[in-house]
N, C-alpha and C positions, 0 to 999 in steps of 0.2 A: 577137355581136349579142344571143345570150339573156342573157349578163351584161351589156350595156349599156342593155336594155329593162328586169332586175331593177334596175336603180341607181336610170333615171330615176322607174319606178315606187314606188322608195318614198321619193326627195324628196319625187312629189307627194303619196304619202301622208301625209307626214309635215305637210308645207303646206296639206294638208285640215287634219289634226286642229289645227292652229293657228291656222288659220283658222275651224275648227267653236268652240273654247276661246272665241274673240274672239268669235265671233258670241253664244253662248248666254251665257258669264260675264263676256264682257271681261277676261278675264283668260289670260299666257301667260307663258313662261319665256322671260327675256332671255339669250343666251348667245353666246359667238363674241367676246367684248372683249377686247381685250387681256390684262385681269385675268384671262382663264379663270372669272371668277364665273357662276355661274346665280343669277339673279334675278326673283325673283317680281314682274311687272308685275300690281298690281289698280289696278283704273280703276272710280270710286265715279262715277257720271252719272247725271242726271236725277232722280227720285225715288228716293230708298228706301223701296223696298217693307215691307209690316210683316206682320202677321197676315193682309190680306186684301189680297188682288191687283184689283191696278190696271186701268183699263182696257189691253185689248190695246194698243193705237197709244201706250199715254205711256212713253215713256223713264224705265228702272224700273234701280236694284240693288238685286236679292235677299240678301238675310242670308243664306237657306239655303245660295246658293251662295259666299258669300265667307267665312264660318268653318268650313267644312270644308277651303276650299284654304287657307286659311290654317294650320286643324290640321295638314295634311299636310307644307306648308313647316317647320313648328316641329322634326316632327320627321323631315324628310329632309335627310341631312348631305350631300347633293349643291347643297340652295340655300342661298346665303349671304346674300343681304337680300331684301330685298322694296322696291321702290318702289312708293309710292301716288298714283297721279294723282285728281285733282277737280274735277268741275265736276258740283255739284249743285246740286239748291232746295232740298234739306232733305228731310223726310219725317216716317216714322215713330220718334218721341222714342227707344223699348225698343228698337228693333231698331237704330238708328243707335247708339245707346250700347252695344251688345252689341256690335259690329265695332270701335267706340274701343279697348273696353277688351282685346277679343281681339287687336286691335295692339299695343296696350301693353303684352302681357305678354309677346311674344315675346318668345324671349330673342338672336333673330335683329336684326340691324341694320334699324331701319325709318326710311325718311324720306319725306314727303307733299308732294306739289307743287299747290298751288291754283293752276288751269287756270279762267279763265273768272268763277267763281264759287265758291263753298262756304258757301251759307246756311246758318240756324237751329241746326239737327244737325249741319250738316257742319261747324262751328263744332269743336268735340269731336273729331270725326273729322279735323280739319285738322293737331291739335295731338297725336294720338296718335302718333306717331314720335319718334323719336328726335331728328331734326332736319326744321323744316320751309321750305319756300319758296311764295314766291306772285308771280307774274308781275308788272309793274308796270300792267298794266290789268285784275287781278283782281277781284273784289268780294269783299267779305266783310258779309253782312246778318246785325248779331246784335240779336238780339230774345228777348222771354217766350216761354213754350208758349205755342202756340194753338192751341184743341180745336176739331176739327170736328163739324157734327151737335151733336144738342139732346143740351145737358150740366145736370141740374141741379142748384140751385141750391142744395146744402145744405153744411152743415161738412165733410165728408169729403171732397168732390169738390173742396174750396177746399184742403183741407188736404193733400190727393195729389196735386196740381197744385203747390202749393205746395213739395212735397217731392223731385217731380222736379222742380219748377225749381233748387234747391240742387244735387241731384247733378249735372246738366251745368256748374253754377257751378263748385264743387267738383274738376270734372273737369279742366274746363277751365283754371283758374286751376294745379291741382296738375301740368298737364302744358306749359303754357306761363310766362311770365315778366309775369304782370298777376294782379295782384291782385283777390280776389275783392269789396272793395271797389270798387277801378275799372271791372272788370267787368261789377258790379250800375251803377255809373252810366252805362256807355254801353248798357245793354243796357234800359234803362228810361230812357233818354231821351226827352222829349217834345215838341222840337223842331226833328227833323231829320225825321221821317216825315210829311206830311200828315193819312193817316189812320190811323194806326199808331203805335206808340211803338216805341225802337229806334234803332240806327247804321246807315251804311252806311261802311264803309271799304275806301277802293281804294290797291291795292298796298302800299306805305311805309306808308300807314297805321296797316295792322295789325302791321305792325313797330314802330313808332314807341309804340304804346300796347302790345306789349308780349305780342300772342296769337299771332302767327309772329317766328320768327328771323330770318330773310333774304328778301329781293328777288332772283329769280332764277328761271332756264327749266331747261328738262330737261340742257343741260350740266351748270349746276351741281349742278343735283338727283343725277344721277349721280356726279359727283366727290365729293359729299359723302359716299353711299350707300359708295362705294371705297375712303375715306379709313374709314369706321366700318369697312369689313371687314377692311383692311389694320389699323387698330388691335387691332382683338380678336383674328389672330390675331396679332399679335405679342406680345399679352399673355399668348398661351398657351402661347406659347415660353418666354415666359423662368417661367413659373409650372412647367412639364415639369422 
């Protein structure tokens, strides 16, 4: 009875801290597939957060907390990809680019699933994997920065704006299959927003021009994710 009270005790311990992961980062370790893989689940939702926090009530991801789990996946040889789920509004321009590019440097398989949405930033963020997917009633809203709060109005503030708007171009275009030309045209369009300038493209869309790979839900996202791990190691087989 006292080994059958310690077992159930520490599923549910274990079911707390998995459920504590989800509650504070959204984020947890996928495991028990058939592949035997550990997989790093991060889920990008609502705002990202930047230098300064958000009201309590709004749906926020922290930087702080998704590039240290991410450091840690990089280098624990117990997880073997990471999938990204999304469904954001965008947020803060530095801190959204700082999670792009720490995805993309893994050397770990990554692939993003556009849930819902993946605005402005999450743009960048969508394409940072390895391979990506977006549901067929997704959104994808690509547009300029836009500063909050009184911005003035001089050369340098034009000219740093300016220069991050190239680097998520840049990003963007260098880790998806569209051109930073076509890019700059749907992303400065002036006839699709009423009071905005910008696209909106849903599901095929953003396949079709070129910023996601595939049309597809968490099946395929996962098979994808399975197929990059069963490639790499098989390439490290024959490279042994």
């Amino acid at each position: 009875m006292l080994l059958l009270n310690f077992f159930v005790g520490g599923i549910m311990d274990k079911e707390l801290k998995r459920q504590e992961l989800i509650n504070e980062n959204g984020q947890l370790i996928i495991s028990g597939n058939k592949n035997k893989y550990n997989i790093l689940l991060v889920s990008i939702i609502g705002e990202v957060e930047g230098h300064e926090s958000l009201p309590e009530k709004t749906k926020a991801t922290k930087y702080e907390h998704v590039l240290p789990e991410l450091a840690i996946a990089e280098d624990d040889e117990n997880i073997k990809g990471v999938l990204v789920l999304l469904n954001t509004v965008g947020g803060d321009v530095e801190a959204g680019l700082a999670i792009a590019e720490m995805l993309s440097s893994l050397s770990k398989p990554v692939v993003t699933l556009v849930l819902g949405g993946s605005h402005s930033i999450g743009v960048p963020l969508a394409v940072s994997g390895d391979i990506s997917y977006i549901v067929p009633t997704a959104t994808m809203v690509v547009h300029p920065i836009r500063m909050n709060g009184v911005v003035l109005g001089v050369k340098q503030n034009y000219e740093y704006i300016e220069r991050m708007q190239d680097r998520i171009i840049n990003f963007t275009s260098t880790h998806s299959n569209i051109s930073e030309d076509k890019l700059r045209s749907i992303m400065f369009n002036t006839s699709e927003l009423s009071k905005d300038i910008g696209s909106v493209l849903v599901g095929s869309q953003a396949v079709n021009v070129g910023i996601i790979d595939k049309v597809g839900g968490i099946d395929m996202a996962l098979s994808g994710l399975y197929d990059l791990i069963n490639s790499k190691n098989d390439s490290k087989m024959h490279t042994v």
